[in-house]
matplotlib code that plots the C-alpha trace (Angstrom):
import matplotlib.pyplot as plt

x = [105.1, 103.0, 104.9, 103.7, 102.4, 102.4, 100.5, 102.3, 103.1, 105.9, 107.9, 110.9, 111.3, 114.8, 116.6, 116.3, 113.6, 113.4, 111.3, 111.1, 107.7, 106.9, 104.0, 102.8, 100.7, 99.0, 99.1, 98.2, 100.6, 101.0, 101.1, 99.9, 96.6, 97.1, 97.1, 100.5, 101.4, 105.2, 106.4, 108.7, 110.4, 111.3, 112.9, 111.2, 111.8, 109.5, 110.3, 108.7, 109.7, 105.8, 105.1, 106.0, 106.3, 102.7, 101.5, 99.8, 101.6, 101.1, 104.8, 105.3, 108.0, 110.5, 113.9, 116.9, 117.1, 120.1, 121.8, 118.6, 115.6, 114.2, 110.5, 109.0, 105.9, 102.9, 99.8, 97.6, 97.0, 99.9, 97.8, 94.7, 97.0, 99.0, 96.2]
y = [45.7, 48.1, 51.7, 55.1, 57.5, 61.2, 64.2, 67.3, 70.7, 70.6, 73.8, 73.2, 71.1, 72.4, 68.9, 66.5, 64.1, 65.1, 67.2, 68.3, 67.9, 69.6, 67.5, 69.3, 67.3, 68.7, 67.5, 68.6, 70.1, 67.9, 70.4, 74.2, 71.9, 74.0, 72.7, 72.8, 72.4, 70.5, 70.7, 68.5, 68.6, 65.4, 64.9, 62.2, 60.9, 62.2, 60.4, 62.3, 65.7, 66.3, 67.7, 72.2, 74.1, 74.7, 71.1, 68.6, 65.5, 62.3, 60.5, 56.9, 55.3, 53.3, 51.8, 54.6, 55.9, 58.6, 60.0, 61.6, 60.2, 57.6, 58.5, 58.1, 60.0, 58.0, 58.4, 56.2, 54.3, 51.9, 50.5, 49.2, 47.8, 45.5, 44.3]
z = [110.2, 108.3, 107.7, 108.7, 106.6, 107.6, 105.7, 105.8, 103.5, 101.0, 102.3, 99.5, 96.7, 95.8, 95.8, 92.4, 93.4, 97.4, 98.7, 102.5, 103.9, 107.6, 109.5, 112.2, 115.5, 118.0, 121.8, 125.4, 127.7, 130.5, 132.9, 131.3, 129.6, 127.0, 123.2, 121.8, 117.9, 117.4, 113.7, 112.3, 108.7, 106.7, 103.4, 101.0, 97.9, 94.9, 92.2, 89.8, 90.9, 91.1, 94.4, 94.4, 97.7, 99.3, 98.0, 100.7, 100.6, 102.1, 102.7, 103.7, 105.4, 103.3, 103.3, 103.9, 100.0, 101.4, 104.2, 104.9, 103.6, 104.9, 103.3, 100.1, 98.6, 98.9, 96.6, 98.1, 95.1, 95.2, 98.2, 95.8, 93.2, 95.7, 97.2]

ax = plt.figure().add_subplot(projection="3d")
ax.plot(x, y, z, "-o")
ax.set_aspect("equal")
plt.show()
């Protein structure tokens, strides 16, 4: 099963090696038809304590590292050197 991978904005990189990204999606109100932006905030692992609040980051899913992450930063590069 492949694993998602979200792009959001670091909005705090206070933890040692986590840092909580929000991704925000857009969808249409079923009934106003109206555009609507949902936020949501996740914390993922940065190993190398490289990402600083206002960074984009992409984050990928990955096996549960704490009680709350359950992400992992994801540079896009570990994709071309598996494959």
């Amino acid at each position: 099963m492949p694993k998602r991978i979200l792009e959001g904005v670091v909005v705090s990189d206070k933890g040692d090696k986590t840092v909580v990204v929000k991704v925000e999606r857009t969808l249409l109100h079923p009934v106003m038809k109206k555009t609507v932006r949902l936020s949501k905030k996740y914390h993922a692992h940065d190993e190398a304590n490289s990402l600083k609040v206002g960074d984009v980051a992409r984050i990928r899913e990955c096996a549960p590292k704490s009680k709350l992450k359950r992400w992992e930063v994801y540079s896009g590069d570990d994709a071309a050197t598996s494959a």
